[in-house]
N, C-alpha and C positions, 0 to 999 in steps of 0.2 A: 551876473551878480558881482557886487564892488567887491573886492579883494579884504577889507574891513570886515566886510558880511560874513563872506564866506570863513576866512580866520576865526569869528565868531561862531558860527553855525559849526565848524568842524571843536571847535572848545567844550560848546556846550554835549555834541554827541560823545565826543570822548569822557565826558564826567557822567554822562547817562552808562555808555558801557563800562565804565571802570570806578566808577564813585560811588553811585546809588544803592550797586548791589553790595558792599561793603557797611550800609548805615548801619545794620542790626547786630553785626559783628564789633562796629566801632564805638557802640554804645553799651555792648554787655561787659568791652574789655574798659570801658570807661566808667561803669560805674563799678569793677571790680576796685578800679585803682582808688573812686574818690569815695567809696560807699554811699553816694548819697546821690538819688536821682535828678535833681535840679542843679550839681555839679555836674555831673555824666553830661549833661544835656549840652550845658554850656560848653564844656570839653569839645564835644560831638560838632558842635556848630562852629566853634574855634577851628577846628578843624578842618571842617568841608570848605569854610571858607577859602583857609591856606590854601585847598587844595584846588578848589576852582581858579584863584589866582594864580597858583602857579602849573593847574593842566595841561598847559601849552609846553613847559618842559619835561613832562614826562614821558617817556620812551615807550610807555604799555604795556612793559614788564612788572610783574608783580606786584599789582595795585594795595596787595593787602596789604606785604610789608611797607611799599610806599606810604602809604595812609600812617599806616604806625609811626609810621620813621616822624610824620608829619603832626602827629597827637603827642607822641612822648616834645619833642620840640617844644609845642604847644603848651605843653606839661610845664617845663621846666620854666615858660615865661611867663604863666599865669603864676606860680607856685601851690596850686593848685596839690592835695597830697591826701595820703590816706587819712581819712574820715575828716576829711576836708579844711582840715586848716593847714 
């Protein structure tokens, strides 16, 4: 397997063990914050994305707070806020 592949194939399983199980947690604390489900979502997808991009330097400690670390961020560039404006 190409070196490319394999960096890829180990990306996407690390987002499988440490990403996925986190979506339903990262969406009730996201629609806490914007009260509105079709922000929460976009939040949520802001998110995952960050995170799939930046998988590769994550250490595998504490995904949840990771994630968070990686939505409030998200948070702050979307401006995104309670009850959504």
């Amino acid at each position: 397997m190409p070196e490319a592949a394999a960096d890829e194939a180990a990306a996407d399983t690390a987002f499988a063990k440490h990403v996925l199980p986190e979506i339903n947690v990262l969406f009730r604390v996201a629609r806490s914050i914007t009260r509105h489900d079709a922000d929460a979502e976009d939040l949520v997808q802001d998110t995952l994305l960050r995170a799939f991009r930046a998988i590769e330097r994550f250490d595998g400690r504490h995904p949840r707070a990771w994630l968070l670390t990686i939505m409030r961020n998200a948070l702050s560039d979307t401006g995104l806020s309670k009850g959504g404006t």
